[in-house]
C-alpha positions as CSV (number, residue, x, y, z in Angstrom):
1,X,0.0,0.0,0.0
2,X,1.4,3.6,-0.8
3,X,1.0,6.7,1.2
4,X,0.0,9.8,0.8
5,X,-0.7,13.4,2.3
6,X,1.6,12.7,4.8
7,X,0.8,9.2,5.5
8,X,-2.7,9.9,6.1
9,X,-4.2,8.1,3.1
10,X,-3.6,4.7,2.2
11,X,-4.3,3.7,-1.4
12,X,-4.0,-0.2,-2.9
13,X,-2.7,-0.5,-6.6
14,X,-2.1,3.2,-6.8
15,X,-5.7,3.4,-7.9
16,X,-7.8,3.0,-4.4
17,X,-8.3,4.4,-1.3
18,X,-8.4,2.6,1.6
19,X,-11.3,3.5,3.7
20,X,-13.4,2.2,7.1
21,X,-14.0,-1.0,7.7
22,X,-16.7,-2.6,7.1
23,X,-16.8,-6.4,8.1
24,X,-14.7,-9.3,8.6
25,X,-14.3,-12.2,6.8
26,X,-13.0,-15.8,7.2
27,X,-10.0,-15.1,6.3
28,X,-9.4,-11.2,6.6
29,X,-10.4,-7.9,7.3
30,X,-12.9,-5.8,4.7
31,X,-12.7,-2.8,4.0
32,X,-14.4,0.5,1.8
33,X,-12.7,1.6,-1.4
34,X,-12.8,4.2,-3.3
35,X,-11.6,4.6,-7.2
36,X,-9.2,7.7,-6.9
37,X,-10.1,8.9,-10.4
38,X,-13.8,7.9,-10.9
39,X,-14.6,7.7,-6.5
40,X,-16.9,4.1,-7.6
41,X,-16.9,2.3,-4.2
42,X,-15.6,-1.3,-4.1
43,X,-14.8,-3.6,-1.3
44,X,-11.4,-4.3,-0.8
45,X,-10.0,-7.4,1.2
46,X,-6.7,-7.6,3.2
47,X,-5.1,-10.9,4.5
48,X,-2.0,-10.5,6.0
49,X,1.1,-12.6,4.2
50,X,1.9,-14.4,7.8
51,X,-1.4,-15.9,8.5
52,X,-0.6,-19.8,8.6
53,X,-3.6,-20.6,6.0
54,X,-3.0,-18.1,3.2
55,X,-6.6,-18.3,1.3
56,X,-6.9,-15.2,-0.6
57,X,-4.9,-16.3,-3.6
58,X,-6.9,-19.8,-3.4
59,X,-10.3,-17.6,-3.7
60,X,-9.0,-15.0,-6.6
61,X,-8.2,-18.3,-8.9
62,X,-11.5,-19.9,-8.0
63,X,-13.6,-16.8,-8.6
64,X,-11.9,-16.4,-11.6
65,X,-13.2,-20.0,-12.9
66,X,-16.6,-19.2,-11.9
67,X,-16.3,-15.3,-13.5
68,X,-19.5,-14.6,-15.5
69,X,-22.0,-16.9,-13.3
70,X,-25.3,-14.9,-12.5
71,X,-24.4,-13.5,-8.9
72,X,-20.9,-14.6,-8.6
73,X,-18.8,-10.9,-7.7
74,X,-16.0,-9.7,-10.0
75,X,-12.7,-9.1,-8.7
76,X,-11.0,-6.0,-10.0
77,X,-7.4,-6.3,-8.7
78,X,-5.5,-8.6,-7.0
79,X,-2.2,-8.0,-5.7
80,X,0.8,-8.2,-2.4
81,X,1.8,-4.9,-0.9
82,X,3.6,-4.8,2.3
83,X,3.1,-8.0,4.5
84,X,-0.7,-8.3,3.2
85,X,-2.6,-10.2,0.4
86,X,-4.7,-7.1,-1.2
87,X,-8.0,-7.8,-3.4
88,X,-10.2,-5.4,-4.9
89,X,-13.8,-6.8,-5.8
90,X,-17.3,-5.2,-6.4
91,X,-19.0,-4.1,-3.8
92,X,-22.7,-5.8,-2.5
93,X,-25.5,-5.0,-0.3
94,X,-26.3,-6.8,3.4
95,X,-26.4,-10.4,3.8
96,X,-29.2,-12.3,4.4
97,X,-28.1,-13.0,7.9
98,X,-28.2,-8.9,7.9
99,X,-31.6,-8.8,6.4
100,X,-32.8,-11.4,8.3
101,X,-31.5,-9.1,11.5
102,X,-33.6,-6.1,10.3
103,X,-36.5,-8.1,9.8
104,X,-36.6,-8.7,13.6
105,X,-35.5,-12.6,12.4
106,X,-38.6,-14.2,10.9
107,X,-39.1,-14.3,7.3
108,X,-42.5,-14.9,5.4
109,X,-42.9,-17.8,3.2
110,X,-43.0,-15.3,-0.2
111,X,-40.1,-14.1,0.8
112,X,-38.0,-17.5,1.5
113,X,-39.8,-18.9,-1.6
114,X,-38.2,-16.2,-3.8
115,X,-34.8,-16.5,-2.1
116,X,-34.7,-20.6,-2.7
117,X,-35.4,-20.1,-6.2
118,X,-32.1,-17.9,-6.9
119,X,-30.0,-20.2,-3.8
120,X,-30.3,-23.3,-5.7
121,X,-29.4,-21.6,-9.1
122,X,-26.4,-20.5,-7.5
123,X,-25.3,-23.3,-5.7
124,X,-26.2,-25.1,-9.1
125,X,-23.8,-23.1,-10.8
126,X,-20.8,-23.3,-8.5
127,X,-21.6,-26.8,-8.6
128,X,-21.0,-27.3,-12.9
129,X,-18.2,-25.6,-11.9
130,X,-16.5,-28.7,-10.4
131,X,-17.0,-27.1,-6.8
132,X,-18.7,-27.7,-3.8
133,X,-18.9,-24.4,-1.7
134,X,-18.9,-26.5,2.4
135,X,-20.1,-23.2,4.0
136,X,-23.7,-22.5,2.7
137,X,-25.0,-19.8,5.1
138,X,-27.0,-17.2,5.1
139,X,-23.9,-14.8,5.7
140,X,-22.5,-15.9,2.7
141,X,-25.2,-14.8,0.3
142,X,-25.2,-11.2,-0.6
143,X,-28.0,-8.7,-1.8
144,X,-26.7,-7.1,-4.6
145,X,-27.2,-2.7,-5.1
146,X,-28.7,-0.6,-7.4
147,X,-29.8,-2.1,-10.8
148,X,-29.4,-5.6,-9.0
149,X,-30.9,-5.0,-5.4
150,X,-33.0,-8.3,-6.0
151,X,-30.1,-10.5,-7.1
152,X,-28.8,-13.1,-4.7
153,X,-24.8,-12.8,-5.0
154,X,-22.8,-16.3,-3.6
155,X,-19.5,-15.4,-2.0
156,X,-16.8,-16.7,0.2
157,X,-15.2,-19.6,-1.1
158,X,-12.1,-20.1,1.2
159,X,-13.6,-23.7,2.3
160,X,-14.6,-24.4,-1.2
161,X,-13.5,-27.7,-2.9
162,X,-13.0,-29.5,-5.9
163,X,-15.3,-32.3,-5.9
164,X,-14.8,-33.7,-9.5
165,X,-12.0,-33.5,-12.4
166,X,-13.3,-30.5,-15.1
167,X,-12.9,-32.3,-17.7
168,X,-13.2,-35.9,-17.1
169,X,-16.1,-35.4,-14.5
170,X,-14.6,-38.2,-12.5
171,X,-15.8,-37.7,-8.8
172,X,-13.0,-37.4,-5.7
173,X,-13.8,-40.9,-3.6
174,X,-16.0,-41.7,-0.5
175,X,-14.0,-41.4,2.8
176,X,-14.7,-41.5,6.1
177,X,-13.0,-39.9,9.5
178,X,-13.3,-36.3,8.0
179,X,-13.1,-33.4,10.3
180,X,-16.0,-30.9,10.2
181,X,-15.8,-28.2,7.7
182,X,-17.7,-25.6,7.8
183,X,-20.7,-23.8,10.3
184,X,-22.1,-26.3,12.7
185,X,-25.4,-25.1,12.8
186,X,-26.0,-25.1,9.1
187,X,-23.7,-28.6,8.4
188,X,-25.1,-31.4,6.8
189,X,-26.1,-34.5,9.2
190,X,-22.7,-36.4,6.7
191,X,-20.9,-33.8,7.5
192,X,-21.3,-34.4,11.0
193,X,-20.6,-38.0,11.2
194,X,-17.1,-37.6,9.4
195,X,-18.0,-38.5,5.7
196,X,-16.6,-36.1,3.0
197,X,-18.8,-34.1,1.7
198,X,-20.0,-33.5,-1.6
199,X,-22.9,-32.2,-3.8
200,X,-25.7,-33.6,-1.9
201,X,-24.0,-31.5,1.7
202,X,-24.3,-28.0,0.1
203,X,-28.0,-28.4,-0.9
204,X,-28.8,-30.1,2.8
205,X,-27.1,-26.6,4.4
206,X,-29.4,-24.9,1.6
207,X,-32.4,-26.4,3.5
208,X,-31.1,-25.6,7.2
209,X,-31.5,-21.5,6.3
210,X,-34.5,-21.9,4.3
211,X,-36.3,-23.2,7.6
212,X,-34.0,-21.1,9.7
213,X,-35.3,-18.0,8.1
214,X,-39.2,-19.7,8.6
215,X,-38.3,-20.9,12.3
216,X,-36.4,-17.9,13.2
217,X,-34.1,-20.3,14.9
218,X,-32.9,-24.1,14.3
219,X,-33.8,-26.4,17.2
220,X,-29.4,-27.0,17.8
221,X,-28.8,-23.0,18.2
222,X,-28.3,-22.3,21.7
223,X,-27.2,-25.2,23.4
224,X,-24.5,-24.8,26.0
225,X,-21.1,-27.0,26.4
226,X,-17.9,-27.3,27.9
227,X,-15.6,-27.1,24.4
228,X,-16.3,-26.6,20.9
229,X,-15.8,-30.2,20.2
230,X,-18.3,-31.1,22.3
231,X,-20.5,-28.3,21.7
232,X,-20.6,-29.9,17.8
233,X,-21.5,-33.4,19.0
234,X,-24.6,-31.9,20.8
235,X,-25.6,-29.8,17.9
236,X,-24.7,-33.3,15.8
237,X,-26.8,-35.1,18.1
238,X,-29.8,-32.6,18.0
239,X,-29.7,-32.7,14.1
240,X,-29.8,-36.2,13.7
241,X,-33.0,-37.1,16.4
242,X,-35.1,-34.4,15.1
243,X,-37.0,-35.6,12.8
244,X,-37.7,-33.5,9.2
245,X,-41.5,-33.5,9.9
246,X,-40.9,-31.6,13.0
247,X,-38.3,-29.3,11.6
248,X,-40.9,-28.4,9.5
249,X,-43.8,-28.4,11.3
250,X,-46.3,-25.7,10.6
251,X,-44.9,-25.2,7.2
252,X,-46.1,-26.5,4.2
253,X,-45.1,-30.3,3.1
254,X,-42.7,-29.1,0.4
255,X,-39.4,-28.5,2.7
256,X,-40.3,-32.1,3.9
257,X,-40.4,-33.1,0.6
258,X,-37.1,-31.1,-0.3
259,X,-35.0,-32.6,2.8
260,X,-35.9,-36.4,1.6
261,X,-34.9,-35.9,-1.7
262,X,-31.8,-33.9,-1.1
263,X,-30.7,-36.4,2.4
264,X,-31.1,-39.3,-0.1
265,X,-29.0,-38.6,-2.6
266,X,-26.1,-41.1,-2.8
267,X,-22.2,-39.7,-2.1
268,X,-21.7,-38.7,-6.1
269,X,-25.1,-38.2,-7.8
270,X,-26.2,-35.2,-9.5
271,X,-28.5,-33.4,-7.4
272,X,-32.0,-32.7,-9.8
273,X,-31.9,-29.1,-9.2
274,X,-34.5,-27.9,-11.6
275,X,-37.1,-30.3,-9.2
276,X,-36.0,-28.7,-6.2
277,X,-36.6,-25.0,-8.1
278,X,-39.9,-26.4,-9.5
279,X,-41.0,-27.8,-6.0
280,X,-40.5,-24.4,-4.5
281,X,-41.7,-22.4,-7.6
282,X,-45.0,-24.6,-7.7
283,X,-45.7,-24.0,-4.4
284,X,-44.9,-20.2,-4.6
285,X,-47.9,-20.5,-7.7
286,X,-50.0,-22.5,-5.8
287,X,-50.3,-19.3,-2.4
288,X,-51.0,-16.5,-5.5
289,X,-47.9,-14.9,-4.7
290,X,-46.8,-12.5,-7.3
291,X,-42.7,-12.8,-8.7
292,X,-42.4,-9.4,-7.9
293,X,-39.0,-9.1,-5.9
294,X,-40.8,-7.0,-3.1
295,X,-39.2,-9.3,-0.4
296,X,-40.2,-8.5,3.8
297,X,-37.0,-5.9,4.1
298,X,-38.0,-3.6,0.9
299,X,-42.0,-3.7,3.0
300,X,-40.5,-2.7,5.7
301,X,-37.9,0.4,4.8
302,X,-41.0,1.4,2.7
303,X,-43.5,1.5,5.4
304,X,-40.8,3.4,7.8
305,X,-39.9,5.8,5.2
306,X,-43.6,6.5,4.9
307,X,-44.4,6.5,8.9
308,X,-41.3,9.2,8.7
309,X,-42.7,11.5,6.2
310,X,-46.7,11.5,7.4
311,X,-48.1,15.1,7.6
312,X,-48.7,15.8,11.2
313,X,-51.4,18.6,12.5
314,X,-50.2,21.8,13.1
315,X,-50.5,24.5,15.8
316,X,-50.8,22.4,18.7
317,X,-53.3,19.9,16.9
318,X,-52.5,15.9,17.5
319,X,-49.8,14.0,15.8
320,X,-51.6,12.0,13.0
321,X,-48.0,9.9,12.8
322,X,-48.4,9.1,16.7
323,X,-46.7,9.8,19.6
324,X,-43.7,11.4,19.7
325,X,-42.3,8.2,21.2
326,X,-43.4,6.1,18.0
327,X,-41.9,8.5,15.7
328,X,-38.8,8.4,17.9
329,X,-38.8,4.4,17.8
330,X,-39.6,4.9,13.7
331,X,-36.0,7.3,13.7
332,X,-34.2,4.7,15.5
333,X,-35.3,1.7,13.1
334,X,-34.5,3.9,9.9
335,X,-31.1,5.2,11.2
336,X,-30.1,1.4,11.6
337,X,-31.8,0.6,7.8
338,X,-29.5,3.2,6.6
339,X,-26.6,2.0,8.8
340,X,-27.2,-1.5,7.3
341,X,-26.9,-0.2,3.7
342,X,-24.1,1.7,4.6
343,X,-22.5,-1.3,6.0
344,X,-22.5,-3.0,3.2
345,X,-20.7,-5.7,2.5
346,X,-18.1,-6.4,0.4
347,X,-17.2,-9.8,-1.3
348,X,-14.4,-12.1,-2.0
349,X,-12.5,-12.5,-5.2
350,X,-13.9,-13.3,-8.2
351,X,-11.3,-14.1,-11.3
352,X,-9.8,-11.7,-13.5
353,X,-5.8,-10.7,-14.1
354,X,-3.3,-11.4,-11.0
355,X,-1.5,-8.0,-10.8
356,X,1.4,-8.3,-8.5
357,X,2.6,-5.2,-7.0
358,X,6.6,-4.8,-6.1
359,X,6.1,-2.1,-3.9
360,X,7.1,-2.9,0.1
361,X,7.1,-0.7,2.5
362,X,6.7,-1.3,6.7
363,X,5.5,2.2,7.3
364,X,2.1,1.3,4.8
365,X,2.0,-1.7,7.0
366,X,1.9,0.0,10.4
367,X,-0.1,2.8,9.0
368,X,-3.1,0.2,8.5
369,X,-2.5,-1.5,11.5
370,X,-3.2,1.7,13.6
371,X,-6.4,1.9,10.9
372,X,-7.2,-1.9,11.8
373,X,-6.6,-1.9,15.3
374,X,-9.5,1.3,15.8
375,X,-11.9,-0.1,13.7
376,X,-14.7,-2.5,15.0
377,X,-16.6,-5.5,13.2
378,X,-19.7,-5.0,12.5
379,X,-21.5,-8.2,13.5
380,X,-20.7,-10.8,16.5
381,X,-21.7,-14.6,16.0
382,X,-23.0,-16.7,18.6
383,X,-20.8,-19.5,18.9
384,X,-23.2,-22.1,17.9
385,X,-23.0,-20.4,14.2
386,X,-19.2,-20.5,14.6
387,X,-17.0,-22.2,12.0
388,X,-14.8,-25.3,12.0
389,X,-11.8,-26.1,10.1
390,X,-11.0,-29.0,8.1
């Protein structure tokens, strides 16, 4: 990273500047970008070049096999200044997990059926790719902004794996005595029990947030334990005695019906994708909803924009908006809409040229560590939701 105006600006590729953070990764810090010349915003991930588990070289050359899929982010520079990994790569809206958040963590069934019909295409798509993602979640699916506010964007692909050669489609073997990879709460029940995981695991995750966003929790979140390991083997446990019709219960029959077909699949068959979309997309027919992308969050910041802007009675006459109190509560939930999209959050790598930069310098380095160190993420996860390691 160079510096400039006395050190007080840190810019990445000589073309952007470095700005506030705004979330953490799996493997590093994000930050705000800025284009010097044209000031578009991007997101702009740092990893620093002593972490023991370098991933953000891994990420740009899978993003770059997957470049031009249908929600899959671009990267536009890639690059080593200093003692850190640098990418640049578009910028997205919230998470679902976000969204999910400012929807006070229940989702209606329009809304979920909408979202499963773009989650499977993407998964699908990662998936002819010769990948398996291992951490379907619903921080890792991205709301995109603008033009493509309603597009479902896939992203973080540092546990993602070759499950098949490209060109001889000749699947990786069964094996047992795998450690878990991935989050706990969303992993498949395989994944659990030590078996490798492979197409079938990433659409059983799918399923685990679909009813998540229903349930507004999973029956596993929340359970206490001595370690993590053990903390898993409860959550393990929990997953596999519960039984799908009461996962499901008060929902209709077609997330039953989605859970058989996807926990029957053998180790290396082809998941039927287009039945799972048309399962969901009959279903979605069959309540009269309209496809009309209004999802629960764009009701809501309409309805508070519009509780916000009500004409109230003048010269002493009564609020027609309500109390002073419910306005105030009204203020409070838009300031943290608007600090959501402001928070946005930027994405992983996505393909595109390698551009290596030569330039070194330990004062860039301490510079962003200062700008690290008094920065705060944005989000805390329970540890139930945490991540484990293969």
């Amino acid at each position: 990273m160079s510096a400039s105006n006395g050190g007080l600006e840190l810019r990445v590729g000589n073309k952007y500047r470095l700005g506030r953070k705004i979330g953490s990764g799996s493997f590093g810090d994000i930050y705000l970008g800025t284009h010097i010349k044209t000031n578009e915003e991007v997101g702009i991930k740092l990893e620093s070049c002593k972490t023991k588990h370098p991933q953000l070289l891994y990420e740009t050359r899978l993003y770059k096999i997957l470049q031009g899929g249908t929600g899959v982010p671009n990267v536009r520079w890639y690059g080593i200044e200093g003692d850190y990994n640098i990418m640049v790569m578009d910028l997205l809206g919230p998470s679902l997990e976000d969204l999910f958040n400012f929807c006070n963590r229940k989702l209606s069934l329009k809304t979920v059926l909408m979202l499963a019909d773009q989650l499977v295409s993407r998964i699908e798509y990662v998936h002819s790719k010769s990948f398996i993602h291992r951490d379907i979640k619903p921080d890792n699916f991205l709301m995109g902004l603008g033009k493509r506010a309603n597009q479902v964007n896939i992203i973080d692909f540092g546990l993602a794996k070759k499950y098949r050669d490209p060109k001889t489609h000749l699947h990786i073997p069964y094996r047992e005595n795998k450690n878990l990879t991935g989050t706990a709460r969303y992993a498949s029940i395989n994944t659990h029990v030590g078996i490798e995981q492979s197409r079938r695991d990433d659409l059983e995750s799918l399923g685990y947030v679909l009813i998540y966003f229903l349930r507004g929790s999973l029956p596993w979140q929340g359970l206490k334990a001595a370690t993590k390991k053990q903390k898993y083997e409860k959550i393990s446990e929990k997953k596999m005695t519960t039984p799908i019709e009461v996962l499901c219960k008060g929902f209709p029959p077609e997330f039953v019906t989605y859970f058989q077909v996807v926990r029957s699949l053998r180790f290396s068959d082809k998941p039927d994708y287009s039945y799972l979309r048309k399962l969901f997309r009959d279903l979605f027919i069959r309540e009269g909803y309209q496809y009309d992308y209004v999802f629960d969050w764009t009701i809501l910041k309409y309805q508070q924009t519009q509780a916000l802007t009500r004409p109230t009675a003048g010269l002493g006459g009564q609020a027609q908006a309500g109390t002073s109190g419910d306005q105030g509560d009204q203020r409070d939930t838009l300031r943290r809409q608007t600090t959501l999209e402001r928070q946005s959050s930027a994405t992983r790598a996505a393909g595109g040229k390698e551009v290596l930069a030569t330039e070194r310098s330990s004062s860039f380095a301490r510079a962003y560590e200062r700008q690290r160190s008094s920065s705060r993420p944005l989000t805390s996860r329970d540890d139930d939701g945490g991540r484990a390691y293969q």
